[in-house]
C-alpha positions as CSV (number, residue, x, y, z in Angstrom):
1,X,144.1,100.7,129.2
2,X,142.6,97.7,129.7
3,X,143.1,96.6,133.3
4,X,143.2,92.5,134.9
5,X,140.0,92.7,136.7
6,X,138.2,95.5,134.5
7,X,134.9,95.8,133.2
8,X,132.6,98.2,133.9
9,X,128.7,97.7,135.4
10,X,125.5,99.4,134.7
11,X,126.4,103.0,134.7
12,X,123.6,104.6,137.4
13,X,125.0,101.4,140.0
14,X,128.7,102.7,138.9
15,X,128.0,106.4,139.7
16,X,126.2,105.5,143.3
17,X,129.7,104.4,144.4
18,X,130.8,108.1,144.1
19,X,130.6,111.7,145.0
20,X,132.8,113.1,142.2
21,X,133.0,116.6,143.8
22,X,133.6,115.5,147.9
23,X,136.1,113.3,146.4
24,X,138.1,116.0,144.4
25,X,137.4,118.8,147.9
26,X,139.1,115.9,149.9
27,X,142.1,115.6,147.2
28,X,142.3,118.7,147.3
29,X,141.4,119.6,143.7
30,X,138.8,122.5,144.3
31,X,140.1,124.2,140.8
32,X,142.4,123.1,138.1
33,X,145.2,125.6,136.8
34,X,145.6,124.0,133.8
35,X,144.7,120.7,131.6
36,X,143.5,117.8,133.2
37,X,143.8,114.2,131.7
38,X,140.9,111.7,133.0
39,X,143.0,108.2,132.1
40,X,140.4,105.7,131.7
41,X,137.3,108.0,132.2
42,X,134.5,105.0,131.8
43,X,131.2,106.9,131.7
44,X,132.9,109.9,132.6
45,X,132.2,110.4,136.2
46,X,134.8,112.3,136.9
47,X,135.1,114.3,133.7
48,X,132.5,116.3,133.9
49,X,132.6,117.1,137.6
50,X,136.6,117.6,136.6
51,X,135.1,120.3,133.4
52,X,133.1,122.6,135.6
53,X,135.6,122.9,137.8
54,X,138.1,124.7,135.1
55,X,137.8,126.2,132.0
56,X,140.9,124.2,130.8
57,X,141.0,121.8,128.2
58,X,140.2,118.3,130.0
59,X,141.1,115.5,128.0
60,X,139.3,112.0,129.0
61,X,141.2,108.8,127.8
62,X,139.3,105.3,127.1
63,X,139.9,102.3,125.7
64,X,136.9,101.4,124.8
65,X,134.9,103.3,122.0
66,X,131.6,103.7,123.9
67,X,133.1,104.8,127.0
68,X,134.6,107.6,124.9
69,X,131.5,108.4,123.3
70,X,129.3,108.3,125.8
71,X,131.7,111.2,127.9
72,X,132.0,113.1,125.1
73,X,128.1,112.6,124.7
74,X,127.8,113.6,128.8
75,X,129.9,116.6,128.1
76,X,127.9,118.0,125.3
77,X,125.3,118.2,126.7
78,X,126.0,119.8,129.8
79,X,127.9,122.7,127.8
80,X,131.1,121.7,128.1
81,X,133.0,122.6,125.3
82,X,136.5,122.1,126.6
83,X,136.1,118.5,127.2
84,X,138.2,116.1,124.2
85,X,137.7,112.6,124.1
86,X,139.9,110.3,123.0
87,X,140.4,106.7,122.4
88,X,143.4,105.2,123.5
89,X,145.5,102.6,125.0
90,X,147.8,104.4,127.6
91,X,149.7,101.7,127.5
92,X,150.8,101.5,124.6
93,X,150.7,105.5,124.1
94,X,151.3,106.9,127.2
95,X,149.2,109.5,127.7
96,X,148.8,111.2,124.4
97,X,150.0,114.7,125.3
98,X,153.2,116.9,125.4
99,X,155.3,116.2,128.0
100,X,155.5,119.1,130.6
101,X,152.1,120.2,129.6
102,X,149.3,118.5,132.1
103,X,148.2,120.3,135.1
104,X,146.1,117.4,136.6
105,X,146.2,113.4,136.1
106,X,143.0,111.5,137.4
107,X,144.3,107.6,137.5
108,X,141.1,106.5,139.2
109,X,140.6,102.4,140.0
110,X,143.2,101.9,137.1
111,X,146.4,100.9,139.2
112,X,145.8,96.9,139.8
113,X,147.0,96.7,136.3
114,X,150.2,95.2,135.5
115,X,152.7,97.8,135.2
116,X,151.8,100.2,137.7
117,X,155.3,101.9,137.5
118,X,154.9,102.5,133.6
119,X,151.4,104.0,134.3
120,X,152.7,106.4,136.7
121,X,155.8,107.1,134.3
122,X,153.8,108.1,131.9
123,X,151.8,110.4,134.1
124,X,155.2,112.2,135.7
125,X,156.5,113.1,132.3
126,X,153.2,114.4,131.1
127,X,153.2,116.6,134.2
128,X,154.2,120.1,134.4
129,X,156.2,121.3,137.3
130,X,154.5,120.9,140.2
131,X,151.6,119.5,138.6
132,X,149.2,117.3,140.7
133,X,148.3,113.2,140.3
134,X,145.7,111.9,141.7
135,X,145.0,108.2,142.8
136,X,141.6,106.5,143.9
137,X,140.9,102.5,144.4
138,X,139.2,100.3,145.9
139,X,139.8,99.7,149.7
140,X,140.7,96.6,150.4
141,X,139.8,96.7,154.5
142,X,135.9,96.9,153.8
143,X,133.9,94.7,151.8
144,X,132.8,96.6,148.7
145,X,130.2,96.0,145.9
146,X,132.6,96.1,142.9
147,X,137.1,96.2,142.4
148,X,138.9,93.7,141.5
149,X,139.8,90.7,143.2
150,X,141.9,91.6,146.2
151,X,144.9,89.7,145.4
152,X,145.8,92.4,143.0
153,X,144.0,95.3,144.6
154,X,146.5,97.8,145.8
155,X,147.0,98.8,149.5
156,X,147.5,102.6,150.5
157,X,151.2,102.1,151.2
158,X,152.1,100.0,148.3
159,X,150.5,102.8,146.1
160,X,152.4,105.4,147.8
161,X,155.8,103.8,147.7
162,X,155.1,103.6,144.1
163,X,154.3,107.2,143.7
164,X,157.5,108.2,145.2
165,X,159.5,105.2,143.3
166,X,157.8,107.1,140.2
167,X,159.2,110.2,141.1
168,X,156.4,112.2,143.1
169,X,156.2,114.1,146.3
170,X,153.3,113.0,148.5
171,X,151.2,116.2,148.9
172,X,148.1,114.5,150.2
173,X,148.9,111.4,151.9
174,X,146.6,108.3,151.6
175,X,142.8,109.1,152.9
176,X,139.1,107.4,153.0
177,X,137.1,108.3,150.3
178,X,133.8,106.9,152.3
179,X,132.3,104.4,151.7
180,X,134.3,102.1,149.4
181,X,137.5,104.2,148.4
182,X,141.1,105.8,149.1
183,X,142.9,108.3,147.8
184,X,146.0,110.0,147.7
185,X,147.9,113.0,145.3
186,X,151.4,113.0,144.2
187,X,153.3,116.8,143.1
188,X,156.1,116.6,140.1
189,X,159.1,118.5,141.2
């Protein structure tokens, strides 16, 4: 999905914004009980770190070709097998798997685009019961190195009323994700 305000930078000054595994321990996501689906994995920070945390077929969606390769690249040759790559335009084709059969969505810095709602739609339905979606952007109340333009960047609360408008529970309300993020996970009935 190709978002307003997207475009990623040099991939070592991309990966110094994040800790990929204190981020998942704050979300909540220690292990995953089933697939995950990285939606818009760019170099695929959090696909890998997502991979050796289950043994569960993790599925990372791009847009764009290199992104895709480069992950599946990354997860090759750290071993991990389980890791499909795939290129894609969520919206257009939702998210490419069986409805009812995702354990774990990773929308990460993707929501400024311009159908949030059909994003997070598209998520629900490929969730199981009581499967988990995670959210991370950009935080709007400190000045940060990269995002998109804060007209269109997403507050905590807008994104959580638009979980819940989507059809999700809260189960881990909006947090800092130090020093430039937030997050927040939504649970499918």
């Amino acid at each position: 999905m190709k978002t307003r305000d997207s475009g990623m930078p040099d991939q070592d000054w991309w990966e110094s914004f994040f800790d990929p595994d204190a981020i998942f321990d704050a979300l909540g996501l220690r292990q995953f009980d089933g697939p995950v689906v990285d939606v818009g994995c760019g170099y695929g920070t959090f696909t890998v770190v997502a991979a050796r945390r289950t043994a569960h077929p993790v599925i990372a969606i791009d847009i764009e070709p290199a992104m895709v390769e480069l992950t599946a690249a990354k997860a090759r040759q750290a071993g991990l097998h389980h890791v499909q790559c795939r290129l894609a335009d969520v919206t257009e084709d939702s998210l490419g798997v069986g409805p009812a059969s995702t354990a774990v969505v990773l929308l990460f810095n993707l929501l400024h685009c311009e159908d949030p709602l059909a994003v997070l739609t598209s998520a629900r339905e490929a969730l199981r019961p009581g499967g988990r979606l995670a959210v991370i952007h950009w935080r709007s109340d400190v000045p940060t190195p990269r995002g998109p333009d804060l007209s269109i960047r997403p507050r905590p609360e807008a994104l959580r009323a638009l979980l819940v408008q989507a059809g999700f529970s809260i189960a881990i309300e909006p947090v800092v994700l130090p020093p430039y993020h937030f997050g927040l996970v939504g649970r499918t009935a």
